[in-house]
C-alpha positions in Angstrom: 0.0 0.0 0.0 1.4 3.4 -1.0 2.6 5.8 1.4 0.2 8.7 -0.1 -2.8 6.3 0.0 -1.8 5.3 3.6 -1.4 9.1 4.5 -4.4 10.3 3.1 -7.1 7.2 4.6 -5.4 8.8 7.9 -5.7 12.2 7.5 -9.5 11.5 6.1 -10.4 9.3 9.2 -10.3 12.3 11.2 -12.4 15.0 9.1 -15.7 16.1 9.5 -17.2 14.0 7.0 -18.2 17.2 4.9 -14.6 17.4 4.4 -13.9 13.9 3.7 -16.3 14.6 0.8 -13.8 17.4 -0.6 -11.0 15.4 -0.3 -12.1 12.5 -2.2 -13.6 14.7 -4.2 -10.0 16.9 -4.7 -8.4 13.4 -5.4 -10.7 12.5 -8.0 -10.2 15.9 -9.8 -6.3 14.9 -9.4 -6.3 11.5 -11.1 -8.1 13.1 -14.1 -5.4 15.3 -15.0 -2.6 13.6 -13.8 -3.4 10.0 -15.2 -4.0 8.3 -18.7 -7.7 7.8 -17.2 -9.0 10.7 -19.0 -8.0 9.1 -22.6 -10.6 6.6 -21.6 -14.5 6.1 -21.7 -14.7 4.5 -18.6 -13.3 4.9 -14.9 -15.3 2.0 -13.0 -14.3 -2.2 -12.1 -16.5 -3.4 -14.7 -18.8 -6.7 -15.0 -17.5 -10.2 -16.0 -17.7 -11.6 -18.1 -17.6 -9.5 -20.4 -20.7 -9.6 -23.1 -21.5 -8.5 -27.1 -22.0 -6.1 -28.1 -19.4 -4.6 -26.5 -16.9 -7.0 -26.8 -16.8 -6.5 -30.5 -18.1 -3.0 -31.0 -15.5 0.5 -31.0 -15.3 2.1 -29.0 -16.4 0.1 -26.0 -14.4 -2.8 -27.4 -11.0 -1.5 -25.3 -13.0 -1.2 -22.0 -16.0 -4.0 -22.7 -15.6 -5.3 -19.1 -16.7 -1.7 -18.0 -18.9 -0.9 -20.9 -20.7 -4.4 -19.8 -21.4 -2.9 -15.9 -22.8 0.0 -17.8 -24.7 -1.9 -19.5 -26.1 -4.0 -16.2 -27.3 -1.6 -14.9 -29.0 0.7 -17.7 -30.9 -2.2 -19.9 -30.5 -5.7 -18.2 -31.8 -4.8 -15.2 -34.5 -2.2 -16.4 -35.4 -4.4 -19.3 -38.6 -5.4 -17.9 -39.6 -2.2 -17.3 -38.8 0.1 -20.4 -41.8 -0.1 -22.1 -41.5 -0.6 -25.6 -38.1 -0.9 -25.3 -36.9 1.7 -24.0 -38.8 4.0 -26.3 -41.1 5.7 -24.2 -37.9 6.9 -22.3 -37.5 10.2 -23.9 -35.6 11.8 -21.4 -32.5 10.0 -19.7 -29.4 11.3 -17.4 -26.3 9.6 -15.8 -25.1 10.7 -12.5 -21.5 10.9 -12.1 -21.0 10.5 -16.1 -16.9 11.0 -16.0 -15.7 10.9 -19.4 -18.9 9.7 -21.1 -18.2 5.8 -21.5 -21.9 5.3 -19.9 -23.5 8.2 -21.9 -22.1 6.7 -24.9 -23.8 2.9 -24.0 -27.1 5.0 -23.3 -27.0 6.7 -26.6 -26.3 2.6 -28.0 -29.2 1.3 -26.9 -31.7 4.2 -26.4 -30.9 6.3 -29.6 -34.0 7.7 -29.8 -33.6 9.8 -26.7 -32.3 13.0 -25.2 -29.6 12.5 -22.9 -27.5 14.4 -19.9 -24.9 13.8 -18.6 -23.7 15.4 -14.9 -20.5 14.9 -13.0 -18.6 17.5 -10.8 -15.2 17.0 -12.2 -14.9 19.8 -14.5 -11.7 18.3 -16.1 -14.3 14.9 -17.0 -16.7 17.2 -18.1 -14.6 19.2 -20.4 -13.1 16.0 -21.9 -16.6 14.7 -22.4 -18.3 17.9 -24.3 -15.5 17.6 -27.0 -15.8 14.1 -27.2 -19.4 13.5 -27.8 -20.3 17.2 -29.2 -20.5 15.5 -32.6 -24.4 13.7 -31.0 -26.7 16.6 -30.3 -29.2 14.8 -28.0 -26.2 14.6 -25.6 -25.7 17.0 -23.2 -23.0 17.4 -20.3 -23.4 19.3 -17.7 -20.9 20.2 -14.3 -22.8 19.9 -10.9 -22.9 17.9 -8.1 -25.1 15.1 -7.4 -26.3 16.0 -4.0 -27.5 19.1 -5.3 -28.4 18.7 -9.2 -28.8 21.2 -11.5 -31.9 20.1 -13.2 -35.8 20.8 -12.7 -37.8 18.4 -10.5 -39.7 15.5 -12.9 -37.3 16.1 -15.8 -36.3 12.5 -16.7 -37.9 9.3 -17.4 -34.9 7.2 -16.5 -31.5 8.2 -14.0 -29.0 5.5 -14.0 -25.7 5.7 -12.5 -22.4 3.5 -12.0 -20.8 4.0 -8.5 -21.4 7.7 -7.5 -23.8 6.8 -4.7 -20.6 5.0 -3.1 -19.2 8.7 -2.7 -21.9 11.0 -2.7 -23.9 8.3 -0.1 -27.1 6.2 -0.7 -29.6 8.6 1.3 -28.6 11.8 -0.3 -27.7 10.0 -4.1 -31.7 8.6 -3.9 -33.2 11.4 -3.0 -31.9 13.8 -5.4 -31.8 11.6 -8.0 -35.6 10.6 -7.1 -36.5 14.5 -6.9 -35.5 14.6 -11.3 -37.4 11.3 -12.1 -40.8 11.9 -12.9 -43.8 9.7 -11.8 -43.2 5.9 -13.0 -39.6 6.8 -14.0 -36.8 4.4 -13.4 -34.0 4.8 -11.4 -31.1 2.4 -11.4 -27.5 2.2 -10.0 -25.0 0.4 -8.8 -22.9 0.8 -5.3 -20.4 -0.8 -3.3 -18.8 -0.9 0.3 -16.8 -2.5 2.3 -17.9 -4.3 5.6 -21.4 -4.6 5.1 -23.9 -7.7 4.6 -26.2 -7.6 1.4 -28.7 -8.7 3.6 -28.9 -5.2 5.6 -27.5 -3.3 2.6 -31.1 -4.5 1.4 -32.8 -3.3 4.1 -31.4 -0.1 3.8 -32.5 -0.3 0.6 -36.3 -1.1 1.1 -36.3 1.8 3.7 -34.8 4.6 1.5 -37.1 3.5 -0.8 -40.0 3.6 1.0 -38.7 6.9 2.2 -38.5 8.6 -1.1 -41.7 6.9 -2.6 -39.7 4.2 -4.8 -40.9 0.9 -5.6 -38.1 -1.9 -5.1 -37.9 -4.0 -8.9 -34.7 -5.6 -8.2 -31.9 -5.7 -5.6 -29.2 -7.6 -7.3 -25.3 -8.8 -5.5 -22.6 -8.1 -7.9 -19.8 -8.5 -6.3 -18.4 -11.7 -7.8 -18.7 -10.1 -10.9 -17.0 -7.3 -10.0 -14.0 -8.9 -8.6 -14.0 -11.0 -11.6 -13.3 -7.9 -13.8 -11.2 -6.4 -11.5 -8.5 -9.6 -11.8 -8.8 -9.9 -15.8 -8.2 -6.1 -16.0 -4.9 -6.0 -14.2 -3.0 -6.0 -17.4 -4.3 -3.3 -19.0 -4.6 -1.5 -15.8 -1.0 -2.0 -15.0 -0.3 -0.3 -18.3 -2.1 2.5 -17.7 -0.5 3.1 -14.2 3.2 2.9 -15.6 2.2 5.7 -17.5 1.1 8.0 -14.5 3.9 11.0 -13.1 5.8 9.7 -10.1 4.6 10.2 -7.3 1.4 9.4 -8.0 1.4 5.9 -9.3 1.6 4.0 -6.3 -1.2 6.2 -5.2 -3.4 4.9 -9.1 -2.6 1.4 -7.8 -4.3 1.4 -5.0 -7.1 3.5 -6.6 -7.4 0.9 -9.5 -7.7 -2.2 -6.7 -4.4 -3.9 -8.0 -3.4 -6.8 -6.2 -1.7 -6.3 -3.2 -3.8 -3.0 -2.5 -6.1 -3.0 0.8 -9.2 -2.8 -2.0 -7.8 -5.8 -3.9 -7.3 -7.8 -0.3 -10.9 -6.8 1.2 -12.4 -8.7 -1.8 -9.8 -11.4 -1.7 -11.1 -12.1 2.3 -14.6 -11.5 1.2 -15.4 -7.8 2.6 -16.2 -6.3 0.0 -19.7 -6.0 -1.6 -21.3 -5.0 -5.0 -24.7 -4.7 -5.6 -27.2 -2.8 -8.2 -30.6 -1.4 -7.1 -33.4 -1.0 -9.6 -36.5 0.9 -9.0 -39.3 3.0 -9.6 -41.4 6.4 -8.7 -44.8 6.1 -7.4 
């Protein structure tokens, strides 16, 4: 474990947590300009295995373990409740859209529709406007997902891929509840360490409840997860030699290599996965 990484779970341990949040949120802003991640679409574990399209189909075809979580969580597990497939979902926005990877697997399967990005990295979002300016029912905006800068009932369907692990479940569901309009569809994925599914599914059923959201479908990922996270090391590793020393012990540990603390707490079985589905009363 790096000494930087080491230093700063230390330093963190002891802030109010508001200020934990600008840390990790500092950090974050960080790895985008000081690592290759910015050169590419995604900047999650990913799914295994990996499936088709994806696997075959550019871009997503250099990151298809990651374009496949995306995927998980935006069609597979909302299937069953995109009527008409997906068509009557005009209006569509990822929380925490980085560089645009999950954006761009929205756009795949739900052409049809008008969709927004939001992350609070400004660096991501600057990266992402150039990338996918060429598609003008994409649009990319810069705010922050416990306070987001959209209209209440604006979207038919809010997906996300680990921001509620940082911005936490209460305040992630309820903001991203407040957007969705009456029978829209929210899904997402989260993970943490140290906690059972079993009350991670309680917590569930009771910010749903809270926030008037219907449960569809609690689902463990974590297997496939770790899964990813092992078959990526190579490509991973090649990324990291490239970042500027100091930093690249700290993008080890970031990226869950083995031998990191992340990497060990899903080696001893600590760490969980899961993706929530759901829907507005």
């Amino acid at each position: 474990m790096s000494f930087l990484y080491v230093l700063k779970r230390r330093i963190q341990r002891n802030l109010p947590k508001p200020l934990q949040r600008k840390l990790q949120e500092a950090i974050y802003f960080a790895l985008y300009r000081l690592s290759p991640a910015r050169h590419q679409n995604f900047f999650n574990s990913g799914f295994s295995p990996a499936e088709a399209p994806w696997t075959e189909l550019a871009p997503f075809d250099r990151e298809p373990l990651q374009s496949t979580l995306y995927d998980k969580v935006l069609w597979e597990f909302t299937r069953e409740l995109a009527g008409n497939g997906g068509g009557e979902w005009g209006d569509i926005l990822d929380i925490g859209c980085g560089l645009g990877g999950g954006v761009q697997v929205a756009h795949h399967r739900f052409p049809q529709a008008r969709i927004t990005g939001v992350d609070v990295n400004s660096s991501a979002v600057s990266v992402c406007r150039k990338r996918l300016q060429h598609i003008p029912s994409i649009r990319i905006l810069q705010g922050n997902a416990r306070d987001l800068p959209l209209a209440d009932g604006s979207f038919d369907m809010v997906f996300s891929v680990g921001a509620a692990s940082y911005v936490g479940m209460d305040a992630f569901m309820k903001e991203a509840t407040r957007v969705l309009r009456p029978g829209g569809v929210l899904s997402f994925s989260v993970g943490y360490t140290d906690k059972a599914f079993a009350d991670q599914r309680k917590i569930v059923d009771e910010l749903c409840e809270k926030n008037g959201l219907d449960v569809h479908k609690v689902v463990d990922i974590t297997e496939n997860v770790f899964a990813a996270i092992a078959e990526d090391v190579p490509r991973r590793r090649e990324l990291i030699e490239r970042v500027p020393w100091p930093f690249r012990d700290y993008a080890s540990d970031w990226a869950d290599m083995p031998g990191t603390m992340r990497y060990q707490e899903y080696v001893d079985g600590r760490r969980l996965d899961y993706a929530v589905c759901c829907v507005k009363r």
